[in-house]
Residue frames as a rotation matrix with the C-alpha (Angstrom) as fourth column:
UNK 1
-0.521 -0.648 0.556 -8.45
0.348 -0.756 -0.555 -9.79
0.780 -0.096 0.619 8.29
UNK 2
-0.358 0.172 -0.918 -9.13
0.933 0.016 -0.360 -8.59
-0.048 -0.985 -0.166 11.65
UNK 3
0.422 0.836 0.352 -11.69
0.888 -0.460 0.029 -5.71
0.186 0.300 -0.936 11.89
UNK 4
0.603 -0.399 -0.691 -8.99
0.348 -0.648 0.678 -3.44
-0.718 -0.649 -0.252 13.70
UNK 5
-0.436 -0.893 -0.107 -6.67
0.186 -0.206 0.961 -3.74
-0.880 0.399 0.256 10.46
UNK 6
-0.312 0.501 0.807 -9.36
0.890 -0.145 0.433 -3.09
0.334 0.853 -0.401 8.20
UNK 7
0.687 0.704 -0.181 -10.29
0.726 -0.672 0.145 -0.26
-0.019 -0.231 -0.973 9.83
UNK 8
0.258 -0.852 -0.455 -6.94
0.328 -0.366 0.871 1.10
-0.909 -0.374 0.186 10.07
UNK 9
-0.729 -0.362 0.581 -6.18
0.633 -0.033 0.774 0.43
-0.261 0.932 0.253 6.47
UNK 10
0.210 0.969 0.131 -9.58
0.957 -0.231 0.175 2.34
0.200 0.089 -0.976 5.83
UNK 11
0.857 0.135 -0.498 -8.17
0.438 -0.701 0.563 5.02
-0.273 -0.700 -0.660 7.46
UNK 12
-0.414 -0.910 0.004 -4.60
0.407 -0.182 0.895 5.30
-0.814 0.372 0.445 5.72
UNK 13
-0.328 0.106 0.939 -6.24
0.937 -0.092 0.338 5.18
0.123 0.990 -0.069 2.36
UNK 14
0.677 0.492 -0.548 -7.36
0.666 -0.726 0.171 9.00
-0.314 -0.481 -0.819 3.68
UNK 15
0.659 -0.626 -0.417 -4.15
-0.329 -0.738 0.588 9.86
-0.676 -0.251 -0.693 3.39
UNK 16
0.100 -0.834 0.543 -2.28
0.583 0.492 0.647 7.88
-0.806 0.252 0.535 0.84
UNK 17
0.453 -0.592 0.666 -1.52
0.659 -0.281 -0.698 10.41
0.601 0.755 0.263 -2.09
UNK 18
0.299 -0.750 0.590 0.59
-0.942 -0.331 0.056 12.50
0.153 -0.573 -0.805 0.94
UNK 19
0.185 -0.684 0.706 2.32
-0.557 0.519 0.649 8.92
-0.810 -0.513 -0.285 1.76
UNK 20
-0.209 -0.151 -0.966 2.38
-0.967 0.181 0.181 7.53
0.147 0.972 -0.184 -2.13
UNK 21
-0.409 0.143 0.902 0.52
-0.506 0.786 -0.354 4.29
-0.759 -0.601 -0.249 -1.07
UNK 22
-0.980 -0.181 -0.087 -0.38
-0.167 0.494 0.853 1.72
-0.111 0.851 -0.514 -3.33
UNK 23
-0.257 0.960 -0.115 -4.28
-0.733 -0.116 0.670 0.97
0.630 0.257 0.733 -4.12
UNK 24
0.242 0.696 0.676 -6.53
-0.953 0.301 0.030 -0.77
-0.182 -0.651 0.737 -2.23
UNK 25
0.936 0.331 0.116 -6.58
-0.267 0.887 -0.377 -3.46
-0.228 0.323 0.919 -4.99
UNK 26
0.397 -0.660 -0.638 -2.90
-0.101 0.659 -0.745 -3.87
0.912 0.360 0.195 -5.31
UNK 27
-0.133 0.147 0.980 -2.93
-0.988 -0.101 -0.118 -4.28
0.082 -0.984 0.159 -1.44
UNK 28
0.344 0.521 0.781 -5.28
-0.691 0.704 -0.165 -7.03
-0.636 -0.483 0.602 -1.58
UNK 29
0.820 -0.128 -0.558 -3.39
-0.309 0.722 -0.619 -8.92
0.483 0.680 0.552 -4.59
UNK 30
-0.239 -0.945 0.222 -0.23
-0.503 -0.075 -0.861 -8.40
0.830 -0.318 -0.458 -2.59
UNK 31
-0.233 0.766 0.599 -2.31
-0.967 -0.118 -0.225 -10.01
-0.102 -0.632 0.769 0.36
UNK 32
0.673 0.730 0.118 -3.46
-0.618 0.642 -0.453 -12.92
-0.406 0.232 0.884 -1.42
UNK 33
0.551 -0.631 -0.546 -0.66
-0.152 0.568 -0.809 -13.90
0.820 0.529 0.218 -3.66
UNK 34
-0.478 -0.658 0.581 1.27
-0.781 0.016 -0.624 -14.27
0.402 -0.753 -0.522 -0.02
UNK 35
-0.017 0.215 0.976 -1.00
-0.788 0.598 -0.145 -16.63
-0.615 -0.772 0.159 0.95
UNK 36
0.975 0.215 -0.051 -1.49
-0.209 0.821 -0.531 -18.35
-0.073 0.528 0.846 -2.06
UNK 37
-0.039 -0.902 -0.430 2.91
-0.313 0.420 -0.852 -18.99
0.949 0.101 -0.298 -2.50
UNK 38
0.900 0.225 -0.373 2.33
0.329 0.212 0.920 -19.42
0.286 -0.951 0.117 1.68
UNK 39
0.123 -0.824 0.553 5.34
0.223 -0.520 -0.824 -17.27
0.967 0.225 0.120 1.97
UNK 40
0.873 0.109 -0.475 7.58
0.475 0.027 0.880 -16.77
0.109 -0.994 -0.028 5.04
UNK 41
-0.250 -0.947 -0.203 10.43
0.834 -0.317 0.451 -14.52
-0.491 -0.057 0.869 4.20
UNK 42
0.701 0.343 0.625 8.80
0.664 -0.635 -0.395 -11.03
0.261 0.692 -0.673 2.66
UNK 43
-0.347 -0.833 -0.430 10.82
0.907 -0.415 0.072 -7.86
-0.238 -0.365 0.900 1.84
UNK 44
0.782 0.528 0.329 9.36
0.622 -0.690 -0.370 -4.41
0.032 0.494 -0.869 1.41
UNK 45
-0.853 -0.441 0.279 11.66
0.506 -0.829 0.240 -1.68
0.125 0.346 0.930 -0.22
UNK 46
-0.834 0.179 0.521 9.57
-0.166 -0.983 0.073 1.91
0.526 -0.025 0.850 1.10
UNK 47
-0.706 0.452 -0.546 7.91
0.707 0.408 -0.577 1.41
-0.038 -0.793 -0.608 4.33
UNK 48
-0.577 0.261 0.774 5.98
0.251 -0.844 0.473 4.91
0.777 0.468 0.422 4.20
UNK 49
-0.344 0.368 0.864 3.55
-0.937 -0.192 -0.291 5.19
0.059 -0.910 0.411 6.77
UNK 50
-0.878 -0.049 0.476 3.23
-0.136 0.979 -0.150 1.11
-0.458 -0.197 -0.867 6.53
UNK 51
0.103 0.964 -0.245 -0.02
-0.779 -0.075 -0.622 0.53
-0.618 0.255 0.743 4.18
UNK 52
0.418 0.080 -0.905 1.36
-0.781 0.541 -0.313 -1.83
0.464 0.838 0.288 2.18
UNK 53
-0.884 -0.395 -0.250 3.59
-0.149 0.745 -0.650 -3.76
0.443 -0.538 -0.717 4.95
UNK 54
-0.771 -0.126 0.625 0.29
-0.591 0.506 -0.628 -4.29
-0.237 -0.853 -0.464 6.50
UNK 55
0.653 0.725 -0.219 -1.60
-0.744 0.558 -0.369 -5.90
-0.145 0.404 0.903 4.00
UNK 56
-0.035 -0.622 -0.783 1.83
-0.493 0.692 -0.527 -7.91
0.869 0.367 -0.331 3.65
UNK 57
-0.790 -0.403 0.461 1.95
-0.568 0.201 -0.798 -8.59
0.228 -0.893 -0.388 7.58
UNK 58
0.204 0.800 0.564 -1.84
-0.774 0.485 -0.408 -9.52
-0.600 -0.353 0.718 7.68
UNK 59
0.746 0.275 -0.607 -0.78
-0.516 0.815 -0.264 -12.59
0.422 0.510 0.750 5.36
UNK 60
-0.379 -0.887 -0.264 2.26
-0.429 0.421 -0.799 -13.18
0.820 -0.190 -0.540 7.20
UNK 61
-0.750 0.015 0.661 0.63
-0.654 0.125 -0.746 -13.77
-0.094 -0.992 -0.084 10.08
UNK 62
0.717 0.663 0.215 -1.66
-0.611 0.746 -0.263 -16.28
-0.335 0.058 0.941 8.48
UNK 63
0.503 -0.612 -0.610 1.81
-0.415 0.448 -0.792 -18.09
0.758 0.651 -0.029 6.79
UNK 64
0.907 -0.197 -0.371 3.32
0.408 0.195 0.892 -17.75
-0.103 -0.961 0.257 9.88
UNK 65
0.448 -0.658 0.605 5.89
0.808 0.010 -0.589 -15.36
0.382 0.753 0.537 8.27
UNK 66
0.165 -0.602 -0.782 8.17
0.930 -0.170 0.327 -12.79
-0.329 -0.781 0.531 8.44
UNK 67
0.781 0.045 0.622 8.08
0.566 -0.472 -0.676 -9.53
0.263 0.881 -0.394 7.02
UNK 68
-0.279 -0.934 -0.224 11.68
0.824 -0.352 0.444 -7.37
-0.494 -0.061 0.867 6.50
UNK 69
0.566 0.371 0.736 10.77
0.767 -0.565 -0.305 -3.58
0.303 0.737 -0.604 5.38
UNK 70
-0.217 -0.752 -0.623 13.03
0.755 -0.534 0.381 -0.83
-0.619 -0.388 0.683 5.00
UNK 71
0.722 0.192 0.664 12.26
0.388 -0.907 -0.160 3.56
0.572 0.374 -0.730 4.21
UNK 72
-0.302 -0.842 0.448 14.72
0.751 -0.499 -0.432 5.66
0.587 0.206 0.783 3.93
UNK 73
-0.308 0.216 0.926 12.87
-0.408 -0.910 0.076 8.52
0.859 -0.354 0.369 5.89
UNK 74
-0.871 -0.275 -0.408 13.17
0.230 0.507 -0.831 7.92
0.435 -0.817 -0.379 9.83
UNK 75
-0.922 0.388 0.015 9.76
-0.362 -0.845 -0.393 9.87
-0.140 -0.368 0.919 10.47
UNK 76
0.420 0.742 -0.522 7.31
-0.829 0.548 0.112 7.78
0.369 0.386 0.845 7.97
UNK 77
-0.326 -0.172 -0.930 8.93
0.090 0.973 -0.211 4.48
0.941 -0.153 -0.302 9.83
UNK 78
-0.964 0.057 -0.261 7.75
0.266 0.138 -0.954 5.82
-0.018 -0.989 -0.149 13.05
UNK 79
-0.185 0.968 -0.170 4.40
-0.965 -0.212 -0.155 6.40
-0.186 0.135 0.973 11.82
UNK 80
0.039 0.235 -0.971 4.61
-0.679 0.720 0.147 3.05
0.733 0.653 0.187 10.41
UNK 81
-0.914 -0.395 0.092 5.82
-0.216 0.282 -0.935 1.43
0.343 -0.874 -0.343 14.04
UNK 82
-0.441 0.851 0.284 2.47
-0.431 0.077 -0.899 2.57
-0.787 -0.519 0.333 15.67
UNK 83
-0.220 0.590 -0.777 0.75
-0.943 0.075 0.324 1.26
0.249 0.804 0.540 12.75
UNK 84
0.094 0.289 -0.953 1.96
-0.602 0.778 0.177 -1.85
0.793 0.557 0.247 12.81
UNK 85
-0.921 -0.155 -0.356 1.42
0.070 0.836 -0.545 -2.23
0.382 -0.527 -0.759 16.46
UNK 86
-0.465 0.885 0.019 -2.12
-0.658 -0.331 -0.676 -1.02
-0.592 -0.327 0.737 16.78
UNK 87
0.272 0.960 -0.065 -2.84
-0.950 0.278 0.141 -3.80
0.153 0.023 0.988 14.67
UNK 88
0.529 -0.486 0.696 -0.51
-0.739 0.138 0.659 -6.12
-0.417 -0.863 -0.286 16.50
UNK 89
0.987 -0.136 -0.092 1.59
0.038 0.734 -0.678 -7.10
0.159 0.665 0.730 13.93
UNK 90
0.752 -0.651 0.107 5.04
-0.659 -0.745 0.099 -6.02
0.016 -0.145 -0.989 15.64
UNK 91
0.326 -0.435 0.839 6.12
-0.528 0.653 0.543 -9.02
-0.784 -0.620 -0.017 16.73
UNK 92
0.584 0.338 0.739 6.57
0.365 0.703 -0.610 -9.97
-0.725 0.626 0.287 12.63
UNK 93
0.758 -0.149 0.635 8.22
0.551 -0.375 -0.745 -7.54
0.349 0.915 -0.202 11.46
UNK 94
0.389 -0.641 -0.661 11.57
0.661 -0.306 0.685 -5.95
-0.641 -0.704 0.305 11.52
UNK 95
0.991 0.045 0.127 12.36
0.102 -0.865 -0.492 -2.36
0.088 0.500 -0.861 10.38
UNK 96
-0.360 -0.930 -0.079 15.72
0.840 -0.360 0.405 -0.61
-0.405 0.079 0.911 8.87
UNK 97
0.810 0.348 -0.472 15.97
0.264 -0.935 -0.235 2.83
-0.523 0.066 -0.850 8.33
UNK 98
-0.318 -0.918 -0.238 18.62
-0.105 -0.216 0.971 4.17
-0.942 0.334 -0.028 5.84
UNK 99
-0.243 0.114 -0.963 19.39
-0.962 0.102 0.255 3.50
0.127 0.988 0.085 1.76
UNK 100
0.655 0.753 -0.062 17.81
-0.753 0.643 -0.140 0.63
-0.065 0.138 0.988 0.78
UNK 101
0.871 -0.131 -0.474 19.94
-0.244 0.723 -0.647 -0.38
0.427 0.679 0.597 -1.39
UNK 102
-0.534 -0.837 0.118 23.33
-0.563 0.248 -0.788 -0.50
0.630 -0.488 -0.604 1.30
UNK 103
-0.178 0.425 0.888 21.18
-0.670 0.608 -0.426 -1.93
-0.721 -0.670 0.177 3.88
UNK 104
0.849 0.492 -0.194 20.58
-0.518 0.698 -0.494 -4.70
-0.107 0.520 0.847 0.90
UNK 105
0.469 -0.813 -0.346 23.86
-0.083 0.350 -0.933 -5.06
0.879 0.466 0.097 0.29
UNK 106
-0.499 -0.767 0.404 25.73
-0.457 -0.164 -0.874 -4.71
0.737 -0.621 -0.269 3.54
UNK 107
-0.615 0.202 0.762 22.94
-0.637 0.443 -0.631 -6.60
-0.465 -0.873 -0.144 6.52
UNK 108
0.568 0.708 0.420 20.60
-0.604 0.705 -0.371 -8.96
-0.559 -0.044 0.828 4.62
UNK 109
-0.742 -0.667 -0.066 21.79
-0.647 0.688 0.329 -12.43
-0.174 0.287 -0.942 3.92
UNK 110
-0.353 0.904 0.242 18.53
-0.277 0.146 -0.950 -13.76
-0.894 -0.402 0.199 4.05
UNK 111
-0.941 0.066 0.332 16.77
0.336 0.077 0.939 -15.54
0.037 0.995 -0.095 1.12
UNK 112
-0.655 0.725 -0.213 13.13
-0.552 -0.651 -0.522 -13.85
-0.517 -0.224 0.826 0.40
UNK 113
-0.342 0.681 0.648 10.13
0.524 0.710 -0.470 -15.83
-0.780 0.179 -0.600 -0.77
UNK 114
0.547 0.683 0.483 8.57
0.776 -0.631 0.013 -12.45
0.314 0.367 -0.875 -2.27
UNK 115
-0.596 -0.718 0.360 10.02
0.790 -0.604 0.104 -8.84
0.143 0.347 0.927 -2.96
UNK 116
0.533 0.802 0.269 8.11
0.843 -0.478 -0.247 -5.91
-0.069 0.359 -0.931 -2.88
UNK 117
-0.753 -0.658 0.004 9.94
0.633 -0.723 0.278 -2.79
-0.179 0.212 0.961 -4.50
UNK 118
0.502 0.581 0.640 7.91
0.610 -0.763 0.214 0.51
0.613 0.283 -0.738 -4.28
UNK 119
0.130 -0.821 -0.556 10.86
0.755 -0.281 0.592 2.85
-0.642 -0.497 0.583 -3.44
UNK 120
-0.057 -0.324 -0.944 12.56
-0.238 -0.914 0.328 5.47
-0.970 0.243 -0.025 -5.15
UNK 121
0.957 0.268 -0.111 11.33
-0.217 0.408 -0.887 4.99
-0.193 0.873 0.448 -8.97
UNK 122
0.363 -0.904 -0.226 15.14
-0.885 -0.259 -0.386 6.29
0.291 0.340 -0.894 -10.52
UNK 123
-0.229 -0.699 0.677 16.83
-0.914 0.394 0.098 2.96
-0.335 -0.597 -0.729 -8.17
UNK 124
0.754 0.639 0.151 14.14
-0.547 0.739 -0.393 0.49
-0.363 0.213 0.907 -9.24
UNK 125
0.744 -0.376 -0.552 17.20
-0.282 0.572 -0.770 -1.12
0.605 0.729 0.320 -11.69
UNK 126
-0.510 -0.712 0.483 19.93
-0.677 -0.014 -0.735 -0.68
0.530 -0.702 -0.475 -8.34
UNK 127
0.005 0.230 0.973 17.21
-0.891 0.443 -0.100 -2.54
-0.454 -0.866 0.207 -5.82
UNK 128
0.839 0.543 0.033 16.76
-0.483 0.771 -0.416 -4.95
-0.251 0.333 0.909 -8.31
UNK 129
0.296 -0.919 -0.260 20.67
-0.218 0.200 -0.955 -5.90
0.930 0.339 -0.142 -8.63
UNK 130
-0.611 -0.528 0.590 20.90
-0.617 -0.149 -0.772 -6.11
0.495 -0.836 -0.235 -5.45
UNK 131
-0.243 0.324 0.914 18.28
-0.970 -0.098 -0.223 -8.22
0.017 -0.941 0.339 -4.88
UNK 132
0.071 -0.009 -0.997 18.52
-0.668 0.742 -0.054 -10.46
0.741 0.670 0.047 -7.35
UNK 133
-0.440 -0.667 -0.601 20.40
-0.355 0.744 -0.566 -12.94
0.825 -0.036 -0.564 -5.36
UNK 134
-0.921 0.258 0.291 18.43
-0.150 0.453 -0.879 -13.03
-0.358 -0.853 -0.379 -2.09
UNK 135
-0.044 0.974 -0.223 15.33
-0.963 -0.101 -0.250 -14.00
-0.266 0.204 0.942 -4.11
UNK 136
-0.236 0.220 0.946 14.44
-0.248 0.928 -0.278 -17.66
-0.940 -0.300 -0.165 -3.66
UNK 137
-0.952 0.207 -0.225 14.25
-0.157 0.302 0.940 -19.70
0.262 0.931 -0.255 -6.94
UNK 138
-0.282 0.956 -0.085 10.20
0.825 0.287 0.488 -19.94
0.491 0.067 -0.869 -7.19
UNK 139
-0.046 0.186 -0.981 10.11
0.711 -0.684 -0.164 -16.32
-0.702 -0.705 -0.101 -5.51
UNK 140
0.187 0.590 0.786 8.70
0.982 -0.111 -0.150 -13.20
-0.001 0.800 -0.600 -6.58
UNK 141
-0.738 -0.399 -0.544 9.43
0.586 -0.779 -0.223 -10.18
-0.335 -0.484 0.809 -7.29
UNK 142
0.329 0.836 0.440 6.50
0.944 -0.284 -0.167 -7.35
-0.014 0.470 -0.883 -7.40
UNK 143
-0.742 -0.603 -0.293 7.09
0.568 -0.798 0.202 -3.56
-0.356 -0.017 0.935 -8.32
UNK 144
0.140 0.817 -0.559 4.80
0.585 -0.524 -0.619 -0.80
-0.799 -0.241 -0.552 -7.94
UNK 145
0.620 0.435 -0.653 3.99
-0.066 -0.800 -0.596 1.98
-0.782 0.413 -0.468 -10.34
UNK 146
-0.551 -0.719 0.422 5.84
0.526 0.093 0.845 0.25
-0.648 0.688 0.327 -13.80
UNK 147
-0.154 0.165 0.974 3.11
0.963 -0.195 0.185 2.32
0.221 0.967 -0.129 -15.58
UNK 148
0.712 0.204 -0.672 2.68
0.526 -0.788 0.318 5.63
-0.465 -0.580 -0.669 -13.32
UNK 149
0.598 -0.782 -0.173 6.09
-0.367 -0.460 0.809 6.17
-0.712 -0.420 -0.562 -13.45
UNK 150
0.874 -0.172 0.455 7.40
0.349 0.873 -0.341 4.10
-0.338 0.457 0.823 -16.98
UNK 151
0.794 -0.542 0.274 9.85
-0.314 -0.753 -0.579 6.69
0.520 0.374 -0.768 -17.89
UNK 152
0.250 -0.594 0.765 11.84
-0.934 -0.357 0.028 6.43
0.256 -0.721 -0.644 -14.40
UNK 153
0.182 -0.130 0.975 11.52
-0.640 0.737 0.218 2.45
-0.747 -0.663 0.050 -14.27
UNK 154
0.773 0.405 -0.488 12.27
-0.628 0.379 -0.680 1.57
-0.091 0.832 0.547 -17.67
UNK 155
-0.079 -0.887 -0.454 15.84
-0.713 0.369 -0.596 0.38
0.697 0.277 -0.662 -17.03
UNK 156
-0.415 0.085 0.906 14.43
-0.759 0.516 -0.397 -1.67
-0.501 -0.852 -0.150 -14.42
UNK 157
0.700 0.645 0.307 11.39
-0.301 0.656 -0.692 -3.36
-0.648 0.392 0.653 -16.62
UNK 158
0.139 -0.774 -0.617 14.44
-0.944 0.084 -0.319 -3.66
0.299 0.627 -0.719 -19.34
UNK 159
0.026 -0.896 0.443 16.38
-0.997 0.009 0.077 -5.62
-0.073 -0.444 -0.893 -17.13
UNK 160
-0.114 0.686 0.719 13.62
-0.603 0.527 -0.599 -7.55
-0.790 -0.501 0.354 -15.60
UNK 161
0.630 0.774 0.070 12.24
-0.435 0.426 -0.793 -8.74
-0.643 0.469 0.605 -18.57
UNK 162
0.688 -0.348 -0.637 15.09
-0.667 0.043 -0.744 -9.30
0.286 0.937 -0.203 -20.35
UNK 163
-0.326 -0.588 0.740 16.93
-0.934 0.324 -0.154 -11.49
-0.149 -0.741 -0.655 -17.60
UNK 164
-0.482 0.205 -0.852 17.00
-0.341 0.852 0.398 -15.23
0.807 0.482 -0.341 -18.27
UNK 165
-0.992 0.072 0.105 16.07
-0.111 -0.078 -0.991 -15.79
-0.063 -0.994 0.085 -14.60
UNK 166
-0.570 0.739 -0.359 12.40
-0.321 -0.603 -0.730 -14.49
-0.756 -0.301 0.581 -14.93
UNK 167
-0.418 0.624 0.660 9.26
0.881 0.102 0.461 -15.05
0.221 0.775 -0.593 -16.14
UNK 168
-0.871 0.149 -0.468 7.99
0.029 -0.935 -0.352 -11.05
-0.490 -0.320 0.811 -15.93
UNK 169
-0.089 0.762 0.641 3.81
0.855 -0.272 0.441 -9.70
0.511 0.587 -0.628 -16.50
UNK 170
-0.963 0.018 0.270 2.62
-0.057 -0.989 -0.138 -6.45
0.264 -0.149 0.953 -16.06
UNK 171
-0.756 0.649 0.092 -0.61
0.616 0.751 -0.236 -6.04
-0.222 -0.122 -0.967 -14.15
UNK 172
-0.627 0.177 0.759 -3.05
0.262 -0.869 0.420 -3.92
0.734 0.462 0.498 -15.14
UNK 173
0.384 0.399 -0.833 -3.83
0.919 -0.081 0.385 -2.66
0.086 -0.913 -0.398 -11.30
UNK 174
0.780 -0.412 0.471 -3.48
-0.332 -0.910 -0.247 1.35
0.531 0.036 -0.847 -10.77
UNK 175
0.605 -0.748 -0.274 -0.15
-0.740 -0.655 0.153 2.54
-0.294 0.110 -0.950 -11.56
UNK 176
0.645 0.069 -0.761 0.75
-0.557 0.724 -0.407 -1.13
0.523 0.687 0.505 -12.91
UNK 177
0.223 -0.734 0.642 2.64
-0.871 0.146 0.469 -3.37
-0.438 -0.663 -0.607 -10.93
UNK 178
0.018 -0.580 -0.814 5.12
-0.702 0.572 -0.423 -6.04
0.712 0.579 -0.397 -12.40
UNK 179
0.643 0.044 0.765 5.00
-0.396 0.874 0.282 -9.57
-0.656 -0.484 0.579 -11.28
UNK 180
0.523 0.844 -0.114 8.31
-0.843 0.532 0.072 -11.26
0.121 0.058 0.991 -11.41
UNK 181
0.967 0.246 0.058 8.46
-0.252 0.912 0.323 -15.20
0.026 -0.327 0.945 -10.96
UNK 182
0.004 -0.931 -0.366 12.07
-1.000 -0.010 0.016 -16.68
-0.019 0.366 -0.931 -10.95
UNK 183
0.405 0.151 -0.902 12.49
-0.728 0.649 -0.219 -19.56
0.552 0.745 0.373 -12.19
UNK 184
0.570 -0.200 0.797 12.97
-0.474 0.712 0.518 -22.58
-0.671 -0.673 0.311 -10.00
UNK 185
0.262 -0.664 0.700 15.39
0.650 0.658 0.381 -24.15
-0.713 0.355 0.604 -12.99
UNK 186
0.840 -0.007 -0.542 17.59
-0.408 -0.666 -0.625 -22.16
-0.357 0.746 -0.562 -14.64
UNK 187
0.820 -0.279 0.500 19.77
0.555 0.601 -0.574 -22.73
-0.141 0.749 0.648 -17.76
């Protein structure tokens, strides 16, 4: 990671309970597990002020990937913008602004390697219908805060876990984030 985007990220984490950013350490798993699938097709549901799209962008840009990320609030995507060209990751990534879940349904056709759902909690069970289908067999889906927030994402973890599709773990990384796998043969 390039000393500019560590420093940057260094510098969000200042501010991330006013932008609801994810931890440091589920950053860097999110980070890693991109390089380890070498993934080239990422989606992020809740751009915020971009902390998590650019631990996703710094692996894209070792994959040679692409990263799709879309917040609903036009203000925290233009905070995110300069982000993610001060640490010149622009050229990788393409922003939507709007509901998530119409902009899922209505402009991406696209299949995704890797998910990343940290969005409105309450929808968590809507993005996940909706994304079902553009989620490569051997692709992943991850969701933020399944234990922060278990109340508001249980019909999601339901779903998840209960879908033949999936192989689904909880991780035990602050505010818990769900890892999961679809199944490259299903029955």
């Amino acid at each position: 990671m390039e000393t500019k985007t560590i420093e940057l990220l260094e510098k969000l984490e200042e501010t991330s309970e006013e932008f609801w950013n994810v931890s440091h350490q589920t950053g860097c798993f999110i980070n890693m597990l991109i390089k380890l699938m070498k993934a080239q097709n990422v989606l992020e549901l809740g751009t915020s002020n971009g902390y998590s799209g650019l631990w996703i962008a710094d692996a894209l840009k070792e994959t040679g990937g692409h990263l799709t990320t879309i917040e609903f609030w036009e203000k925290r995507q233009c905070i995110a913008r300069k982000n993610f060209d001060m640490c010149g990751f622009s050229d990788i990534v393409s922003f939507k602004t709007g509901q998530a879940y119409d902009i899922i349904k209505d402009e991406l056709t696209e299949m995704f390697d890797l998910v990343f759902i940290d969005a409105n909690k309450q929808e968590y069970l809507h993005f996940f219908e909706a994304v079902n289908p553009l989620v490569k067999n051997g692709g992943v889906i991850l969701a933020d805060n399944v234990l922060s927030h278990a109340k508001k994402v249980q019909p999601f973890v339901e779903a998840i876990t209960s879908h033949r599709s999936y192989q689904v773990q909880t991780l035990d990384l602050p505010d818990g984030l769900l890892m999961a796998y679809k199944l490259r043969e299903q029955s």
